[in-house]
C-alpha positions in Angstrom: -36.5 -26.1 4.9 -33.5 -27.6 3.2 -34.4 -28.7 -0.7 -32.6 -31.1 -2.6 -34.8 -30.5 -6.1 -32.0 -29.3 -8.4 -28.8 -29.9 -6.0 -28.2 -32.4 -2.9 -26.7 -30.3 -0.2 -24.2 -32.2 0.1 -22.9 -31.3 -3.2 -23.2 -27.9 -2.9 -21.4 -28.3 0.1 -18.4 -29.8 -1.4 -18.1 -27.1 -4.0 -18.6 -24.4 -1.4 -15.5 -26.3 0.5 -13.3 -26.5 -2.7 -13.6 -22.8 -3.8 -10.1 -20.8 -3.6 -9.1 -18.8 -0.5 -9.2 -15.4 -1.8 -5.5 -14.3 -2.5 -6.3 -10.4 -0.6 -7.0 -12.4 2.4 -3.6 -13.1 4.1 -4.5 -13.8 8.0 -5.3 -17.8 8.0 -1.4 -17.7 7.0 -1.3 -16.7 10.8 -4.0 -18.0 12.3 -4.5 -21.5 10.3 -7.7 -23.4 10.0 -8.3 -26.1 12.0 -11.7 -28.1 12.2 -13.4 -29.3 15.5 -16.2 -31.8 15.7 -17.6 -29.4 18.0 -19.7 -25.8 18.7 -16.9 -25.4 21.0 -13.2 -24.9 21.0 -10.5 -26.1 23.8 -7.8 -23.7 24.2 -4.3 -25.2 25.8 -1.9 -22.7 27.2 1.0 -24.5 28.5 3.6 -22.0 30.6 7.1 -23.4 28.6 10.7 -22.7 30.4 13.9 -23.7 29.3 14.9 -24.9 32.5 18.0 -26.7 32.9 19.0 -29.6 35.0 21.5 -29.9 37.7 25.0 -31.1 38.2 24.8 -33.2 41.5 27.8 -34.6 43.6 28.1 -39.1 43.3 25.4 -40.7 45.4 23.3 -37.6 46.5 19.8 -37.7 45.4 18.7 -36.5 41.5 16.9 -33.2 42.0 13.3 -33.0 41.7 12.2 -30.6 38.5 8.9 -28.7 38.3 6.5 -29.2 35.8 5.3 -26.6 32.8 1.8 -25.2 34.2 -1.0 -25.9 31.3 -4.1 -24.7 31.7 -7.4 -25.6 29.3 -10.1 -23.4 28.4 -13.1 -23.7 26.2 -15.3 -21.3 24.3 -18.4 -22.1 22.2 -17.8 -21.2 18.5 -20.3 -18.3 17.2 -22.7 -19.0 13.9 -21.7 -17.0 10.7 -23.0 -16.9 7.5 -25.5 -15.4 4.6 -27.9 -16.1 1.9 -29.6 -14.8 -1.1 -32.6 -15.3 -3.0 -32.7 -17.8 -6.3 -32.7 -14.5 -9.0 -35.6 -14.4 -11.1 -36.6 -17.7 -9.6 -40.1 -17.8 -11.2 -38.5 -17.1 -14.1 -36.5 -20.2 -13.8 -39.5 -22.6 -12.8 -41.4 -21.3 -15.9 -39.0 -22.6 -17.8 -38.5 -25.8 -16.3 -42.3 -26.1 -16.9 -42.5 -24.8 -20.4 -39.5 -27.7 -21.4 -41.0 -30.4 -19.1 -38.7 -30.3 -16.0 -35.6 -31.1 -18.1 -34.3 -27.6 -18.4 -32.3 -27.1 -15.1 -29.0 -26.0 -15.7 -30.0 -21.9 -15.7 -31.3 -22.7 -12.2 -28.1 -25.0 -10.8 -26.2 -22.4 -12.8 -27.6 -19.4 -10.6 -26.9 -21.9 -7.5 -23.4 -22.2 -8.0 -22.9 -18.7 -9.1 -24.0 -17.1 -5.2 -22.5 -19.9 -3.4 -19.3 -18.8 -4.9 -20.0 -15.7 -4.1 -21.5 -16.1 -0.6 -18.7 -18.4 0.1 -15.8 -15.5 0.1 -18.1 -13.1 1.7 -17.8 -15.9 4.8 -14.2 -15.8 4.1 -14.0 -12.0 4.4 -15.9 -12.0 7.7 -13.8 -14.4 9.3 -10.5 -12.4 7.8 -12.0 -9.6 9.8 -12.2 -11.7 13.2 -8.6 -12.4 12.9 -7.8 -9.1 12.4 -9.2 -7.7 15.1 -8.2 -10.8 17.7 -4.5 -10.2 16.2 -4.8 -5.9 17.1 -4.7 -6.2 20.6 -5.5 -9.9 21.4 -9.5 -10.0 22.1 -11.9 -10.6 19.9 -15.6 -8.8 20.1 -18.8 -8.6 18.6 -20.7 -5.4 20.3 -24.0 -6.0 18.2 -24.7 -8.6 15.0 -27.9 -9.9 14.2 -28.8 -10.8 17.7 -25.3 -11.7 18.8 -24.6 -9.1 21.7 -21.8 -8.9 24.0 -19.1 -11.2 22.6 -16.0 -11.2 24.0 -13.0 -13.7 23.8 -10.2 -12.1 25.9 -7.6 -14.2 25.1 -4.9 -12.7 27.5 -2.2 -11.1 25.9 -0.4 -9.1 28.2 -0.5 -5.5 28.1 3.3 -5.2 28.0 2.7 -6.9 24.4 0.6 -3.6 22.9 3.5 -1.0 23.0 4.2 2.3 21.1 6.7 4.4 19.5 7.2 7.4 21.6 8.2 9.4 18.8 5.8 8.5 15.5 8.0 7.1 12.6 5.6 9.6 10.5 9.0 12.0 11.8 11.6 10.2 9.8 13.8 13.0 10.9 13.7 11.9 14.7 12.0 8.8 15.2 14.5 5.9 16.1 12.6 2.9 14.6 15.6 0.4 15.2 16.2 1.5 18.9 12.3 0.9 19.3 12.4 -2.6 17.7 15.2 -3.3 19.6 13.3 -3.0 23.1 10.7 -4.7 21.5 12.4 -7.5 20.6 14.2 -8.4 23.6 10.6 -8.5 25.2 9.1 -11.0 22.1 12.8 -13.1 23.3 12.2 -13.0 26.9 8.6 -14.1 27.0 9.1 -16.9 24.5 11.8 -18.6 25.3 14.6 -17.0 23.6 12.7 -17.2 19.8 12.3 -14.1 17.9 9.5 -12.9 15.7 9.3 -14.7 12.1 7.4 -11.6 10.6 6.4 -7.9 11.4 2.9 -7.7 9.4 2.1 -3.9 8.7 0.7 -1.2 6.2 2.6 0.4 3.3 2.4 3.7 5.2 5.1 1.9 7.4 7.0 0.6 5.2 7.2 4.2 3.6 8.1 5.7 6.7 11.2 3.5 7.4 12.4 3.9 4.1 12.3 7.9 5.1 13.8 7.2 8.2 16.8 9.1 9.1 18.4 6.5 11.5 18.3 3.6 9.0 19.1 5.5 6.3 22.5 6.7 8.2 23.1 2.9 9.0 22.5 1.6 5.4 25.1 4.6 4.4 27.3 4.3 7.0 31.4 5.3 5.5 29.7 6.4 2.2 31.2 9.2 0.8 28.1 10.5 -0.4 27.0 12.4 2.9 23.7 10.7 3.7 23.0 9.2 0.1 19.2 9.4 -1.1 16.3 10.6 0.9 14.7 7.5 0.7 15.5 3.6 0.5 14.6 1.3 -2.1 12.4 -1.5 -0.7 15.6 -3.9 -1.4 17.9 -1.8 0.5 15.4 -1.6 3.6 15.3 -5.6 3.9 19.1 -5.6 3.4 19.1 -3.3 6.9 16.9 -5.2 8.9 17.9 -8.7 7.8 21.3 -7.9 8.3 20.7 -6.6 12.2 18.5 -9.5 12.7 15.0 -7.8 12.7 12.2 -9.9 11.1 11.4 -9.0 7.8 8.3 -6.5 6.9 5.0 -7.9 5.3 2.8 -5.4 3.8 -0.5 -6.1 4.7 -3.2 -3.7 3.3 -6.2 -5.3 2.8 -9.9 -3.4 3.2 -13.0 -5.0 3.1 -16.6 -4.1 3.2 -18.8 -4.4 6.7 -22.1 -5.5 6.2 -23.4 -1.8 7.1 -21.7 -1.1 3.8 -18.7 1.0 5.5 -15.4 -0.5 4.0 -12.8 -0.7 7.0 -8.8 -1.9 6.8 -8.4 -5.7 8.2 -5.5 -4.4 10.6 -5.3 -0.8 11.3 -2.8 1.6 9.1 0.0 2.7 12.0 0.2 -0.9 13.7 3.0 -3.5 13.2 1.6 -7.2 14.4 5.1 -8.9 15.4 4.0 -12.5 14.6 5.9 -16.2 15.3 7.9 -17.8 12.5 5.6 -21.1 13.4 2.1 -20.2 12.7 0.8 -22.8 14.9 2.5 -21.7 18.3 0.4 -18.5 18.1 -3.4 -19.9 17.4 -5.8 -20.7 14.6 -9.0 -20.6 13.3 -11.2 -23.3 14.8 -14.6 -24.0 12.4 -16.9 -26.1 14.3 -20.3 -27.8 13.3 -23.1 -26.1 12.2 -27.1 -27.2 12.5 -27.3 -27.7 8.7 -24.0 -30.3 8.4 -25.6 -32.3 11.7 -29.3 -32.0 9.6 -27.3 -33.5 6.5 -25.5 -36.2 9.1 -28.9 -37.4 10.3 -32.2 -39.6 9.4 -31.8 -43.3 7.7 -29.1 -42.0 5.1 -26.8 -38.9 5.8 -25.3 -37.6 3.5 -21.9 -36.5 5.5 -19.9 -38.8 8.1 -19.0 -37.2 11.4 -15.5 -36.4 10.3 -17.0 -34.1 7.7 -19.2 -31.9 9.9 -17.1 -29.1 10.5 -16.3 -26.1 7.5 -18.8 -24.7 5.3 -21.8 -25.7 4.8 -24.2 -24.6 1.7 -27.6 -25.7 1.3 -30.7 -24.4 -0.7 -33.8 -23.3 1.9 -37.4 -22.8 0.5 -39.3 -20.5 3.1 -41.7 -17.9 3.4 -44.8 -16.2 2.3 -44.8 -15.1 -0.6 -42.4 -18.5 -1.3 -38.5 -18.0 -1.9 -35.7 -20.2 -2.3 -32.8 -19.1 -0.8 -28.9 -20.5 -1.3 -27.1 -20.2 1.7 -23.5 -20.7 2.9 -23.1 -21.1 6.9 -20.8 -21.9 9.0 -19.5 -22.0 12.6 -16.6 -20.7 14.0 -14.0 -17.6 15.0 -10.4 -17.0 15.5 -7.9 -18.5 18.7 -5.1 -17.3 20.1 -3.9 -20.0 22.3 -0.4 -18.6 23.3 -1.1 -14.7 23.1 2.3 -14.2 24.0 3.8 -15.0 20.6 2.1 -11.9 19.7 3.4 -8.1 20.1 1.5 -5.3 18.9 3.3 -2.1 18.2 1.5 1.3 17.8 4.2 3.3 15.4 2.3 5.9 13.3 
């Protein structure tokens, strides 16, 4: 049961809403949010050419042209969230009864404080959704708290997970820029002529090309100095693949803990995610509408307006036997990939 004794829901949903994105998680730069009055999402696909028109000779008939194919889709959004007990909450109720009821700011305190913290922890688990949609395009949940089976195959081709056939872990013999080369005339091909905005990857990478023998020999190409260092500066490794046009790297490390307690990397260590300069053309996060913001919407005066359903919600619960009071942060939602083709995944390590 949702309580309203020390903090309207609605408040605590507005503060759950305004804290910060944490700065480790990097995805929803790629996937942005977007909010749906709905449990479910539509997903548009629409097949884009760059057809061109035709010269035709003085009173012939115009040409017909064809139209782009668009298809829709929808999928209904999965519930996430957590909650915690009030700490020490007798504690807490004692005191409000010792001073008369006026003493409540230990207990709103203690509200605030998990919210916060329950708030990022919904955060992380979506980061984690995006990361595995963006590895190889579908997104699955084999077993969560009752939730069994998901799947969200969003139909990125398989040509679009490829692999170095020599690791770049041998910087001696690997050919990095040869590999990126075939991989970028496929990204041009199936989009239109546009070319990746961004290669999001792990350190590891990064470390490797810096090692690698065939960039190092192009960086030092007519030096004198046969071969120069064994290793590039991070500055002189953009200055390569800037200046022949590749996209720039992104180091994207980021680890966060399951809620088995394992800890487990966002995107895995030897994969490059070969992402669109427009965010938007490759997907988003869709949050939908959960039970508790359509509870708050209804009876004789809601306290949110239709347009505010979707996002976070946090709310306090009393329940159970012995009695706890709970603060909980929910929500509804998971990542999209609407045009799966603006997404390569390359296997290099």
């Amino acid at each position: 049961m949702i309580i309203d004794d020390y903090m309207p829901a609605t408040v605590l949903t507005g503060f759950v809403r305004e804290v910060p994105y944490p700065a480790n998680l990097r995805l929803n730069q790629y996937l942005p949010d977007r909010y749906v009055g709905d449990i479910e999402a539509a997903m548009d696909q629409v097949e884009r050419t760059n057809r061109a028109a035709q010269f035709r000779a003085w009173d012939s008939e115009t040409p017909l042209s064809r139209r782009d194919q668009f298809t829709r889709s929808r999928v209904k959004l999965p519930p996430l969230g957590v909650k915690l007990p009030i700490g020490e909450y007798e504690r807490l109720m004692l005191e409000r009864a010792r001073t008369g009821g006026d003493n409540r700011d230990a207990y709103v305190e203690a509200i605030y404080n998990d919210a916060e913290q329950l708030t990022r922890e919904v955060y992380n688990r979506m980061e984690l959704a995006r990361g595995d949609a963006l590895t190889d395009g579908v997104f699955r949940i084999a077993y969560e708290n009752g939730l069994k089976g998901l799947e969200a195959d969003f139909g990125l081709p398989s040509t679009h997970l490829v692999a170095a056939a020599t690791p770049w872990s041998n910087t001696a013999s690997a050919v990095p820029l040869t590999n990126m080369d075939t991989w970028m005339e496929l990204y041009q091909d199936d989009n239109n002529g546009d070319l990746p905005g961004v290669a999001l990857t792990s350190r590891k990478v990064v470390s490797n090309l810096r090692q690698s023998a065939q960039i190092r020999a192009l960086y030092y190409r007519g030096d004198t100095v046969s071969g120069g260092p064994d290793i590039l500066t991070p500055a002189q490794l953009n200055t390569v693949l800037t200046s022949y046009g590749y996209p720039p790297f992104v180091v994207y490390d980021t680890k966060l803990e399951t809620a088995a307690g394992a800890t487990t990397r966002v995107i895995p260590e030897d994969r490059i995610l070969f992402l669109p300069s427009d965010p938007s053309s490759l997907g988003f996060t869709a949050w939908g509408v959960t039970a508790e913001s359509l509870e708050l919407a209804g009876g004789q005066n809601p306290g949110l307006l239709f347009s505010d359903l979707s996002g976070l919600v946090g709310v306090v619960l009393k329940e159970g036997d012995p009695l706890r009071v709970w603060t909980k942060v929910g929500a509804v939602g998971m990542p999209i990939l609407s045009n799966p083709k603006r997404l390569v995944v390359a296997t290099v390590l």
